[in-house]
LUMVOLO-150547 format. One line per 2 residues: number of its first residue (from 1); for each residue y, z, x of C-alpha. Coordinates in Angstrom, 1 decimal, decimal comma. Each point is the difference from the previous one (the first is absolute). Layout:
% LUMVOLO-150547
NUM = Y:Z:X ~ ...;
This chain:
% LUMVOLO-150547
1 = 0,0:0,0:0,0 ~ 3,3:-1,0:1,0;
3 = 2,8:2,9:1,2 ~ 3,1:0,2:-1,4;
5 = 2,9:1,2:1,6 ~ 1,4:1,6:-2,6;
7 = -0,6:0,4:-4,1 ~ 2,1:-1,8:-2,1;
9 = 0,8:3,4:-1,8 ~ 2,4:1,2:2,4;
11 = 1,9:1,8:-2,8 ~ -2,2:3,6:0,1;
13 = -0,5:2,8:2,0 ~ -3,8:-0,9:0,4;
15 = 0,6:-3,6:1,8 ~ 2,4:1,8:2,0;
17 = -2,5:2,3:1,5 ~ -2,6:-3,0:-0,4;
19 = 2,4:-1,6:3,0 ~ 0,9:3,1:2,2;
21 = -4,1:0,7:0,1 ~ -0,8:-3,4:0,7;
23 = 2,9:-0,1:2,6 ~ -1,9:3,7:1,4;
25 = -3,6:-1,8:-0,2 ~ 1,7:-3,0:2,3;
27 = 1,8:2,3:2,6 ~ -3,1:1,7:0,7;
29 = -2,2:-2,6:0,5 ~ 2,2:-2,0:2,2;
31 = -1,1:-3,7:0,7 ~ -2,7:-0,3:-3,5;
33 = 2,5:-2,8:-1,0 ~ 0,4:-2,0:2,9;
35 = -3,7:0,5:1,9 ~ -1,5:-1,3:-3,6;
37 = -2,1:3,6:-0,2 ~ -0,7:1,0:-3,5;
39 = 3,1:1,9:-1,9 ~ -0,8:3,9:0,4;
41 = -1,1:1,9:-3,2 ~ 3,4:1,7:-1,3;
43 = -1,5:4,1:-0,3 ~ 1,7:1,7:-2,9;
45 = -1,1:3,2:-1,1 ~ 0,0:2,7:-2,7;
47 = -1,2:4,1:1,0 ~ -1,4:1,9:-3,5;
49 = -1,5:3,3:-0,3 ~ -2,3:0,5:-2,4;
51 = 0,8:4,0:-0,4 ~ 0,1:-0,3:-3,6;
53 = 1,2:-2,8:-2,6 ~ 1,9:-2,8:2,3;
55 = 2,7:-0,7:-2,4 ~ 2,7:-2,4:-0,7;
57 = 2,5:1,0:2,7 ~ -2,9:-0,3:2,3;
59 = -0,7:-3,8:-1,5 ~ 3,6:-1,0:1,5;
61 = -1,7:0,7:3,5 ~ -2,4:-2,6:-0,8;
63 = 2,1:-2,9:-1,9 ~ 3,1:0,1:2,4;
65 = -2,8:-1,4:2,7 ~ -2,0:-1,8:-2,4;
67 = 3,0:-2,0:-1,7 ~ 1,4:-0,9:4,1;
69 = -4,0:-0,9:1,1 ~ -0,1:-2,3:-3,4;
71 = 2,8:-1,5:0,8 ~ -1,2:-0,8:3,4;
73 = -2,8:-1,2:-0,9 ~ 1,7:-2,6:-2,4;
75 = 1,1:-1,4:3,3 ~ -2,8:-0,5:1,3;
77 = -0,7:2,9:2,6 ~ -2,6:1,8:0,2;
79 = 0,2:4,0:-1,4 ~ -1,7:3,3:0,7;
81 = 1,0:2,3:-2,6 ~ -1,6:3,5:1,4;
83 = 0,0:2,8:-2,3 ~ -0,8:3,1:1,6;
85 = -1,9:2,7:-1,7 ~ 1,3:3,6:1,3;
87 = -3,2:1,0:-1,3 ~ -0,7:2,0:3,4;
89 = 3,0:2,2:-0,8 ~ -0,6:3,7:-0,8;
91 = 0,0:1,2:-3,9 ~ 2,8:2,0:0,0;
93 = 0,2:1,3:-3,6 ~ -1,9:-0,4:-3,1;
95 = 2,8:-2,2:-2,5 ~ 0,3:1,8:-3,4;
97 = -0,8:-2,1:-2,5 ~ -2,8:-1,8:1,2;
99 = -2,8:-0,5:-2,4 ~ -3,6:1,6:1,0;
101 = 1,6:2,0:2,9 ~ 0,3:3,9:0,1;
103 = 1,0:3,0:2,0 ~ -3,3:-0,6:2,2;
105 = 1,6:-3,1:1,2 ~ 2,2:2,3:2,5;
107 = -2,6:0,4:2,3 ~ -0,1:-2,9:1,1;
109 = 3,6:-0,2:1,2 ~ 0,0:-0,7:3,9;
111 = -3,1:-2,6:-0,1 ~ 0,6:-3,9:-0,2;
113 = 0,1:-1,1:-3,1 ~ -3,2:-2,1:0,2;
115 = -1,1:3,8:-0,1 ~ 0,9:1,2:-2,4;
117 = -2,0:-0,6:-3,7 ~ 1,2:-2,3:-2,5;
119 = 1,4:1,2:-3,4 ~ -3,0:1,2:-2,5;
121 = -1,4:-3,0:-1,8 ~ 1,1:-2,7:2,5;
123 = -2,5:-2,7:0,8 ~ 1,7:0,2:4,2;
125 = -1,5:1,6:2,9 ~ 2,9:2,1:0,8;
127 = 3,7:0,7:-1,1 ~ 1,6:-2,9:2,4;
129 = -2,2:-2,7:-1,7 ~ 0,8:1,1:-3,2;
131 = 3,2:0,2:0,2 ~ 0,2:-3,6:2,0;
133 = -2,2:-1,7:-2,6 ~ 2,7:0,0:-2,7;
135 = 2,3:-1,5:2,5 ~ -2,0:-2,8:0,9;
137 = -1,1:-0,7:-3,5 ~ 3,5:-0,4:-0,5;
139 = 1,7:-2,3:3,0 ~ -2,9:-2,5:-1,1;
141 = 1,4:-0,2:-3,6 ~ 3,5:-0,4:1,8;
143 = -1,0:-3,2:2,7 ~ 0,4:2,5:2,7;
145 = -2,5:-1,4:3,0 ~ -0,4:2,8:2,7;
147 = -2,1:1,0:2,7 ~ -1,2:3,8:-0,4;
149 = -0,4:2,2:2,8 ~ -1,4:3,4:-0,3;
151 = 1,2:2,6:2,6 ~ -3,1:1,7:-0,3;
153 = -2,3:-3,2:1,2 ~ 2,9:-0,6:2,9;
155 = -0,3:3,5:1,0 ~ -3,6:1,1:-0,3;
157 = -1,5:-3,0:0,8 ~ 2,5:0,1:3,7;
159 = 1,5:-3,1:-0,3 ~ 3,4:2,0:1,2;
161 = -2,1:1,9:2,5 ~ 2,3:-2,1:2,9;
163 = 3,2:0,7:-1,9 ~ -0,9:3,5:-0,3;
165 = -0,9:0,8:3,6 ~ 3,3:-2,3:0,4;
167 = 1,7:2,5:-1,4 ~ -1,3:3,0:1,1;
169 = 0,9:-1,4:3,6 ~ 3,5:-0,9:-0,7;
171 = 0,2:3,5:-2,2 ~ 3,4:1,1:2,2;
173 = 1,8:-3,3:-0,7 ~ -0,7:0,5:-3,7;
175 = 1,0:3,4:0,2 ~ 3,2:-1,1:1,8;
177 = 1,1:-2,2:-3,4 ~ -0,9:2,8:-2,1;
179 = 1,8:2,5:1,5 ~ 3,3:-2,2:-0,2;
181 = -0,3:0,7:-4,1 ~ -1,3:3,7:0,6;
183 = 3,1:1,5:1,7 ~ 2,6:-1,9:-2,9;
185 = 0,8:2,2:-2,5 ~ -1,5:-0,7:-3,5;
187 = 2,9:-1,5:-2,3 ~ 0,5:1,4:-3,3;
189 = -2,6:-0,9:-2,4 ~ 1,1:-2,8:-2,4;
191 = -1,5:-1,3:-3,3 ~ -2,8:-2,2:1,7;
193 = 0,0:-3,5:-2,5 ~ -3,5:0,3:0,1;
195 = -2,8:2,6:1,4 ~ -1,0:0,1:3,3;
197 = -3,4:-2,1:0,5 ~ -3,5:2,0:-0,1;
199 = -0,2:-1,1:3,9 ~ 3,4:1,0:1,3;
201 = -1,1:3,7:-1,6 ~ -3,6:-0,2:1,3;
203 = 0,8:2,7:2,4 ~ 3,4:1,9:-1,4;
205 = -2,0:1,9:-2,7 ~ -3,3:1,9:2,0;
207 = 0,5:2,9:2,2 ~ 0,6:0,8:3,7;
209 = -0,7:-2,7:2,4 ~ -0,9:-2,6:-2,5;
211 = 3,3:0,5:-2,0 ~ 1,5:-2,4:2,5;
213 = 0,8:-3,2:-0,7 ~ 0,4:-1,7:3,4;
215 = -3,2:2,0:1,5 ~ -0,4:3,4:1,4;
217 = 1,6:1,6:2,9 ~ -1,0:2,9:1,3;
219 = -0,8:2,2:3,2 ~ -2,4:-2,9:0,8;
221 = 2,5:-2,8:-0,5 ~ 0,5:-2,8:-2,4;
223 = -2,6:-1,8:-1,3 ~ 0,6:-3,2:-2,6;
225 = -3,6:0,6:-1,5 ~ -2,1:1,9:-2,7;
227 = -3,3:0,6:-0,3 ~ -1,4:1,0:-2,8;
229 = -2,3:2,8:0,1 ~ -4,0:-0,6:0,7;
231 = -0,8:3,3:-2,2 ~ 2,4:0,3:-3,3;
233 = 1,2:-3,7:0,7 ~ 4,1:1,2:-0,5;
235 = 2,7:-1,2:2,0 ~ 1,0:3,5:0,7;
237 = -0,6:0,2:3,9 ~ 2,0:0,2:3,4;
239 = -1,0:-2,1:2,9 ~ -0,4:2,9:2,9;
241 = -0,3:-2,4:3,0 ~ -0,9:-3,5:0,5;
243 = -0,8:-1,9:3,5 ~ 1,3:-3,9:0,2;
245 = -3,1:-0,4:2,7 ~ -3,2:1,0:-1,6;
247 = 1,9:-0,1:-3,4 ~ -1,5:3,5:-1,1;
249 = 2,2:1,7:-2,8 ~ -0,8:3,6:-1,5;
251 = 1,8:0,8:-3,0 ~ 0,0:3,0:-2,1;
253 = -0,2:0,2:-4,3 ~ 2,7:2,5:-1,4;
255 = -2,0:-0,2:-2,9 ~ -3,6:0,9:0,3;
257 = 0,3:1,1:4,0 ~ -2,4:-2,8:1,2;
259 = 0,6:-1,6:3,5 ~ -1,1:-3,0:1,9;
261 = 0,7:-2,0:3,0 ~ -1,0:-3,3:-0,1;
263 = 0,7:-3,9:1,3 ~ 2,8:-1,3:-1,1;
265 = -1,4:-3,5:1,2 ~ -3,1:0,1:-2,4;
267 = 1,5:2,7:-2,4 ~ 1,0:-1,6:-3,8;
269 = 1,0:2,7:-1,9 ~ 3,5:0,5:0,1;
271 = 3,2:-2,2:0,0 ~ 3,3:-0,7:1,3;
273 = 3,0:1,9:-1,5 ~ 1,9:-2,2:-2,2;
275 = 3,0:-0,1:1,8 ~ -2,2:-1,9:2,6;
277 = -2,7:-1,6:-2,0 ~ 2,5:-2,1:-2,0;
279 = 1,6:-1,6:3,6 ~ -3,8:-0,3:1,5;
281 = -0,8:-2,2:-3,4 ~ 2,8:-2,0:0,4;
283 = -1,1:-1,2:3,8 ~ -3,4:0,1:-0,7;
285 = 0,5:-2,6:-3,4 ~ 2,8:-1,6:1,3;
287 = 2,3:0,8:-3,1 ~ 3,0:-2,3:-0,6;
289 = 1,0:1,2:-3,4 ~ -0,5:3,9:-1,3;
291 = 2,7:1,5:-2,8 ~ 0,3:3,4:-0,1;
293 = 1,4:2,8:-2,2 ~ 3,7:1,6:0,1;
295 = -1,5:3,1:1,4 ~ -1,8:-2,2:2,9;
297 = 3,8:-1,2:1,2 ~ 1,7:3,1:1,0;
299 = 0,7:0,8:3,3 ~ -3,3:2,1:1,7;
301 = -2,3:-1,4:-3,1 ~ -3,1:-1,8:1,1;
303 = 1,7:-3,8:-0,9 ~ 2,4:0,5:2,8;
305 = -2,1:2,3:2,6 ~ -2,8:-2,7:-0,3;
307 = 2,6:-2,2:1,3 ~ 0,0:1,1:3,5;
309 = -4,0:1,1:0,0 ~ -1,3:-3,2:-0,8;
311 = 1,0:-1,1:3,0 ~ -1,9:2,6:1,7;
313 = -3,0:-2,3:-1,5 ~ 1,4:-2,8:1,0;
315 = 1,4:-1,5:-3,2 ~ 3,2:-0,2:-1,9;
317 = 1,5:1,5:-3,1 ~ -0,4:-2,3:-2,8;
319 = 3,1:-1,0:-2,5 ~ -0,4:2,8:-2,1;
321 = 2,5:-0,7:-3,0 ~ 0,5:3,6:-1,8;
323 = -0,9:0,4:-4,1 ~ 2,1:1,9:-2,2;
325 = -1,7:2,2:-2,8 ~ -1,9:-1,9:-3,2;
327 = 0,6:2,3:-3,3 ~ -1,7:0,1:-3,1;
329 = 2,1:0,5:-3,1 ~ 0,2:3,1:-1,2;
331 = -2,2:1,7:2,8 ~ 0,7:1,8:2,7;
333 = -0,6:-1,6:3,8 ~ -3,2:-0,3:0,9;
335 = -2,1:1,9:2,5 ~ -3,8:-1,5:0,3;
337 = -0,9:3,3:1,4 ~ 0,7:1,0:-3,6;
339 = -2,5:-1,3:-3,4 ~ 2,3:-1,2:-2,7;
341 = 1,9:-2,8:1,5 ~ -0,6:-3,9:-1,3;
343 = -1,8:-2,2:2,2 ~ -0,3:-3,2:0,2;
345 = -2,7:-0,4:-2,6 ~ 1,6:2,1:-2,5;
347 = 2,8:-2,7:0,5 ~ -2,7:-2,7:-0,3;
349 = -1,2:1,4:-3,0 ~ 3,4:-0,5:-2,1;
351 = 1,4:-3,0:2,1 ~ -1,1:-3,0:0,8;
353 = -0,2:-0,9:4,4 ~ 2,6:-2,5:-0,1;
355 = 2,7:2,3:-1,3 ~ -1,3:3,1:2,1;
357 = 0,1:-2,2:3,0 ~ 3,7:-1,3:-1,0;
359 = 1,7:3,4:0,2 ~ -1,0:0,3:3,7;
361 = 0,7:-3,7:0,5 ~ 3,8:0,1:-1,3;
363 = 1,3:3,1:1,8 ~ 0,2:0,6:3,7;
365 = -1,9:2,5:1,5 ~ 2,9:2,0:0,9;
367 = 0,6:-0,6:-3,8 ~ -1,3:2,8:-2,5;
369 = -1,2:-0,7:-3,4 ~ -2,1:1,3:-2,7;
371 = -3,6:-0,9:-1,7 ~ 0,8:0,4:-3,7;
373 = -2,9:1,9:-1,9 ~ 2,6:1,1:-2,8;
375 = 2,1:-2,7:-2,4 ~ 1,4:-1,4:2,7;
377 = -3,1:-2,1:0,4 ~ 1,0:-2,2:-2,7;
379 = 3,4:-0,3:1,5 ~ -1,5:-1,2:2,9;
381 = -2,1:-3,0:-1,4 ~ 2,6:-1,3:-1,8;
383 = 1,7:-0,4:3,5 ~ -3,0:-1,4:1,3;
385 = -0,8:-2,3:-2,9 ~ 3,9:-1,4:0,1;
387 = -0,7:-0,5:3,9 ~ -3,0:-2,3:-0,8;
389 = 1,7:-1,8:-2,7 ~ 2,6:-0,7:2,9;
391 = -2,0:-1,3:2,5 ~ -1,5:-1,8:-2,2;
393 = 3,3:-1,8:-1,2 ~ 1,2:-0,1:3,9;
395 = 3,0:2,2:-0,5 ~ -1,2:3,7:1,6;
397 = 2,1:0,4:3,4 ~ -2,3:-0,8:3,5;
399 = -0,8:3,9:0,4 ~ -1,2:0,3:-3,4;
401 = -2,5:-3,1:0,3 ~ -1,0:1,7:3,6;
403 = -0,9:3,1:-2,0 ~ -1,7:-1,7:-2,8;
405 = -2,3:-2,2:2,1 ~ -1,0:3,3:2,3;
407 = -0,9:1,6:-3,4 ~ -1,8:-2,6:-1,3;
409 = -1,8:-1,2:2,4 ~ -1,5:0,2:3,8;
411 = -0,7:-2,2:2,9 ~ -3,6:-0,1:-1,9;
413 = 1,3:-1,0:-3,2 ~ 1,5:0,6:-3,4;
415 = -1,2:3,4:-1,6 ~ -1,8:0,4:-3,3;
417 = 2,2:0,0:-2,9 ~ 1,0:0,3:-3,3;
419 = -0,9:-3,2:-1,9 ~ 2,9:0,4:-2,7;
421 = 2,1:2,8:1,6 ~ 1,4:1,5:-3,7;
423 = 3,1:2,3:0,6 ~ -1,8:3,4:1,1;
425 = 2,4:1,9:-2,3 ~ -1,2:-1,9:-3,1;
427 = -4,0:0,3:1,1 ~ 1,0:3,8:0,7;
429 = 1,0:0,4:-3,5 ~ -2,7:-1,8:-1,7;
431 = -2,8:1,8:2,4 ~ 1,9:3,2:-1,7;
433 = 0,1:-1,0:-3,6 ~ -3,4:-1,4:-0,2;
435 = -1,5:2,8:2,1 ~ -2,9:-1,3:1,5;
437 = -1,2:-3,0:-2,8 ~ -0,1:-3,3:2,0;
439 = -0,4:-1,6:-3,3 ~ 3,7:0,7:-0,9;
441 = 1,2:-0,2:3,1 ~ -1,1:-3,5:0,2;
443 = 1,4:-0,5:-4,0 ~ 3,9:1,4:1,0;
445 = 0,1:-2,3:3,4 ~ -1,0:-2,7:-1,2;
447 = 2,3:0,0:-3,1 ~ 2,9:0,2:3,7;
449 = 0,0:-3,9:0,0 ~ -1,6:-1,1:-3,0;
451 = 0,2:-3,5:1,3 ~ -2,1:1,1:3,2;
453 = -1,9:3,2:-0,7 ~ -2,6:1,9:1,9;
455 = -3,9:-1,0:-0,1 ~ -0,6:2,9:1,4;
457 = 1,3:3,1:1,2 ~ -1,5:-1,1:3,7;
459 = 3,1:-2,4:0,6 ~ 2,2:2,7:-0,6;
461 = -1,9:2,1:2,6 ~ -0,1:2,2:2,5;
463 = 3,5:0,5:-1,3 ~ -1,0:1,3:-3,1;
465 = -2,4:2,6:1,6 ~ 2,6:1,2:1,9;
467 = 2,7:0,5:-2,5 ~ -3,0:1,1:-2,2;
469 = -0,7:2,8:3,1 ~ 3,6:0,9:0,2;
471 = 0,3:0,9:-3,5 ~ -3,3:1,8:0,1;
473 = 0,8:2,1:3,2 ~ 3,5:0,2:0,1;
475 = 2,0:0,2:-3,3 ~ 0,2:3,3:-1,4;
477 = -2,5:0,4:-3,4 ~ 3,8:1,2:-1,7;
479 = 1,3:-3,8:0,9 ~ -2,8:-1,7:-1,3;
481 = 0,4:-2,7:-3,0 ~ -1,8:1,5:-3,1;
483 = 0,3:-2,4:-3,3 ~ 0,6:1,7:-3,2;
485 = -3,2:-0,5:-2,5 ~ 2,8:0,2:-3,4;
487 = 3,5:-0,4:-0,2 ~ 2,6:2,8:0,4;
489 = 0,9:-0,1:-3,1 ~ 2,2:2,7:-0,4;
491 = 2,3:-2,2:2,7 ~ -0,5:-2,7:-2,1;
493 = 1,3:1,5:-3,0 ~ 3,2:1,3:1,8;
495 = 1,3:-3,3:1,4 ~ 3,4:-1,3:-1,4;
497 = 0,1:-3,5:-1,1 ~ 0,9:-1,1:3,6;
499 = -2,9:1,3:1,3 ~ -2,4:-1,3:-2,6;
501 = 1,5:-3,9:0,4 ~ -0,4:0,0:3,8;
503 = -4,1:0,8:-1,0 ~ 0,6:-2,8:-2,9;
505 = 1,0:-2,1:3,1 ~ -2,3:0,9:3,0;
507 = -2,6:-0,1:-2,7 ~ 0,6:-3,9:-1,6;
509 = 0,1:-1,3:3,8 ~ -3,0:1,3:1,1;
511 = -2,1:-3,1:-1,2 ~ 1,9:-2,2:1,6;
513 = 0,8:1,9:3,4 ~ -3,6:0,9:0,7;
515 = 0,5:-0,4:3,7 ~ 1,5:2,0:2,6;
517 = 3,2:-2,1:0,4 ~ -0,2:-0,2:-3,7;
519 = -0,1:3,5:-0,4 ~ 2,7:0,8:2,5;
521 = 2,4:-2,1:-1,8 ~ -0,4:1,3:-3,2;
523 = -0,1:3,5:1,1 ~ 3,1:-0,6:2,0;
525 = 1,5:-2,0:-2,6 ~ -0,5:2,2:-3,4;
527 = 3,1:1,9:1,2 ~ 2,0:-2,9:0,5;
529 = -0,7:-1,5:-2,9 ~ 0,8:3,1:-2,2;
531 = 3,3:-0,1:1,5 ~ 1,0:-3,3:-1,3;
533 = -0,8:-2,1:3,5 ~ -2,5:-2,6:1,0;
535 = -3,5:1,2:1,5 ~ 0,5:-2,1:2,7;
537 = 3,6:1,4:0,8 ~ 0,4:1,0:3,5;
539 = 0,9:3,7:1,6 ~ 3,5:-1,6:0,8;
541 = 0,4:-1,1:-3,5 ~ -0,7:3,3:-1,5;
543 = 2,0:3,7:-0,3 ~ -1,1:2,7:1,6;
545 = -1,9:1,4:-3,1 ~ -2,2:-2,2:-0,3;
547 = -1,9:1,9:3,2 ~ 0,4:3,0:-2,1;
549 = -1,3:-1,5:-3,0 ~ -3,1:-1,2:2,2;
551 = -0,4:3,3:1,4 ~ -0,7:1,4:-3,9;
553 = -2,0:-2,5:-1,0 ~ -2,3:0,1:2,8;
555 = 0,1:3,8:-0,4 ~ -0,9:-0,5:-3,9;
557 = -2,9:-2,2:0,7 ~ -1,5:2,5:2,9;
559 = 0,1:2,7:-2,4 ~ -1,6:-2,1:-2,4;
561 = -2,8:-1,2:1,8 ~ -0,9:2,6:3,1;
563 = 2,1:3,3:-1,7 ~ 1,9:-0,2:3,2;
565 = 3,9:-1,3:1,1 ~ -1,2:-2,2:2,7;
567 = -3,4:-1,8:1,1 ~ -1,3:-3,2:1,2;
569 = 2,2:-2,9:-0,6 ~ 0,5:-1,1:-3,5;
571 = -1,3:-3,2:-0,2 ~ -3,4:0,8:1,9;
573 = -0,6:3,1:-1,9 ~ 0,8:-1,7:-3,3;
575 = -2,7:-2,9:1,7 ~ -2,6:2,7:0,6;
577 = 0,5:1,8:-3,2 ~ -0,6:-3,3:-1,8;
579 = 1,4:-1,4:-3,5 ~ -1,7:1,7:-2,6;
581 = 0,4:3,2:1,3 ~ 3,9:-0,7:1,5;
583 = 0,2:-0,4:-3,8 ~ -1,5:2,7:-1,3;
585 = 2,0:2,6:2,2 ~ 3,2:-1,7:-1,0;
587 = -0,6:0,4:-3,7 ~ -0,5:-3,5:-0,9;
């Protein structure tokens, strides 16, 4: 495949880093071009820890890479999109929340978390593949191609055995760096955007020696590696003395007391600290591209430290854009160290991949946003239905259309969609008034367009299931649509004759309005019509009343049908609720 120089959709922040990475891959492999060697493969890589549910804050970690390595790949370069499992790190609290897991699960804190059980009921070996499982499940529903690398197979199986002993050697130098952040004062503590990653506190939160983050220092010295105990299998031990010849290490356990010596250069339990082990995987992978969160950016935070160690390996520091805090409306921030927060299958489950992938496609990672689980969702694919209409007429602006196509579709191809993609509002509403019966579902969407309706409810799927889920999971039971079984008659009997004409109105253009345009108009119009104007008369044309006049006919009709002021849009609930009955609540 041919390489292009650069994309056509120069317009977004993703092409932008598309051309500095390729520019990086270039610089480093000097003479590829002109010596007619293969193109290098462009590294990108994402770091997760699977310490409880990896949730949607987490998922920008993944898409900023994936959306620049897609885009590379549209030009015709070849992409490694690593994701790293921290699944080697130690379990350092049990999340509330979480469930199948109990108080029982605190004993466990200080082992990997490959260690450490899965929740009661789960079908995975331990707590790290349970938790990771979801995850995958879900990048494959959103086009994300990756390469997954467990910490625990790199660590245990010694494939960094040279990077460790590496490390071990050079401990002073890396102590040097360190010690340059140790001796700054710690500023004020400010509202972090979002919290600090599971591997940046791998270390903070344990006791004594293994409360540091950057490794332990002690009467020994400093050492840039853990073992993990050979008797309660914690992290919880000090390294007492280590010789770089024979590479024998004893450490003691603060925990259970046990102590070993051992060596180091056929030893594979234990790890570098993360302060190190994040610059080692950068030399050892050869990572161009890694994002990383707000709290990683700070001076003396392991983004900028790893700057100078991975040169101590040998490599360099990749472009590292920093991501700003992903919300959720109406929560709180998330923490996936805590149960409770959405992930990205509980945003699959009420949304559609396109339109998940969009909202990290439009905003630049230093860009925060929120995933709408609330009203808001509606809100939000109206926007992304008007976008499509737009790029389908040619008139959306050159970002727009960059954003679009990354949502829509990968270097591999288009993603499954939505054969007739009905507004999610209106499928929302009929999946609440019908409550479940396909059957009637399928009756109310197809009377939409008359002249085109539904065969089945299959074109108007997955939408539908999702708008179906989102009502199911996430509209309170006090804000669902319930149809009246007989008129309110007592309302009835008290309407003056204004009232009882605009029914006389709505009522006598049913027939003909059967439709959802239909419908609009006349529910819009009865108003207008009442106060001596055309139907068809525009806002401009009209007094400011007539809004008013709207307002308490809409209110009369909600009252008359759901007992309630407000509900699902008139002219799809008066669809739903059919004829006959729309005319036997209105006292015809």
């Amino acid at each position: 495949m041919p390489i292009v120089a650069q994309s056509t959709e120069t317009t977004d922040w993703v092409s932008r880093f598309a051309d500095e990475v390729i520019e990086e891959s270039e610089r480093r492999a000097p003479g590829a071009k002109t010596s007619g060697a293969a193109a290098p493969v462009v590294v990108v890589a994402s770091g997760l820890s699977p310490s409880g549910p990896i949730h949607l804050g987490n998922l920008r970690e993944v898409m900023t890479p994936h959306l620049v390595a897609d885009e590379i790949r549209r030009r015709g370069y070849q992409v490694r999109h690593l994701i790293s499992w921290d699944d080697y790190d130690r379990y350092r609290k049990v999340p509330a929340g979480v469930p199948g897991v109990d108080e029982t699960w605190a004993e466990h804190i200080g082992k990997p978390l490959t260690s450490v059980p899965a929740p009661k009921g789960s079908p995975h070996p331990n707590w790290a593949e349970h938790f990771k499982a979801a995850m995958v499940e879900s990048l494959a529903e959103l086009g994300v191609e990756f390469d997954g690398i467990s910490q625990t197979e790199q660590y245990t199986s010694g494939v960094y055995r040279e990077q460790i002993l590496h490390a071990m050697k050079h401990r002073g130098d890396i102590d040097a760096i360190l010690a340059q952040y140790r001796t700054k004062k710690t500023p004020a503590k400010k509202q972090q955007q979002k919290p600090v990653d599971e591997a940046e506190l791998e270390a903070a939160e344990g006791s004594g020696a293994a409360a540091e983050d950057d490794g332990s220092s002690g009467s020994a010295g400093y050492f840039p590696y853990k073992p993990y105990c050979g008797n309660c299998e914690k992290d919880l031990t000090t390294v007492t003395s280590y010789d770089d010849d024979s590479t024998e290490l004893t450490y003691s356990c603060t925990s259970c007391g046990f102590s070993e010596t051992v060596r180091l250069n056929e030893f594979n339990r234990g790890k570098l600290v993360w302060k190190v082990d994040w610059p080692m995987r950068w030399a050892y992978e050869g990572v161009i591209f890694e994002p990383s969160g707000v709290d990683h950016s700070s001076p003396g935070s392991s983004f900028q430290v790893g700057g100078q160690i991975v040169g101590i390996f040998g490599g360099e520091q990749p472009i590292g854009p920093m991501y700003a805090f992903v919300g959720i409306s109406g929560m709180a921030k998330m923490s996936s160290s805590k149960g409770g927060v959405p992930t990205p299958a509980d945003a699959l489950k009420i949304m559609e991949p396109q339109l998940l992938r969009w909202l990290y496609a439009r905003r630049r990672p230093n860009q925060s946003f929120k995933v709408a689980f609330d009203q808001e969702i509606q809100r939000l694919y109206d926007e992304w239905d008007r976008l499509e209409a737009k790029v389908a007429d040619g008139s959306a602006l050159p970002a727009d259309v960059a954003a679009h196509s990354r949502a829509v579709r990968t270097a591999s191809g288009e993603l499954p969609r939505t054969p007739r993609p009905l507004p999610y509002r209106t499928l929302a509403s009929v999946a609440d008034i019908t409550a479940g019966h396909e059957d009637q579902a399928l009756r109310i969407l197809s009377d939409l367009d008359p002249a085109n309706p539904l065969a089945s409810l299959d074109e108007a799927r997955p939408r539908y299931d999702r708008a179906e889920a989102w009502i199911n999971t996430h509209v309170p039971a006090d804000q669902r649509t319930i149809v009246r079984d007989e008129p309110d008659t007592e309302l009835l009997k008290s309407l003056d004759e204004q009232g009882r004409e605009s029914l006389r109105l709505l009522l006598d253009g049913l027939a003909d309005n059967w439709s959802l345009d239909g419908l609009t108009h006349l529910v819009y119009g009865v108003p207008k019509v009442q106060a001596g104007f055309s139907a068809d008369a525009t806002p401009k044309e009209l007094p400011a009343e007539i809004k008013t006049a709207q307002r308490s006919f809409f209110a009369l009709l909600y009252q008359l049908l759901v007992s309630r002021d407000t509900g699902p849009r008139l002219p799809t609930l008066l669809l739903a609720v059919g004829q006959d009955r729309v005319r036997h609540l209105l006292g015809a």
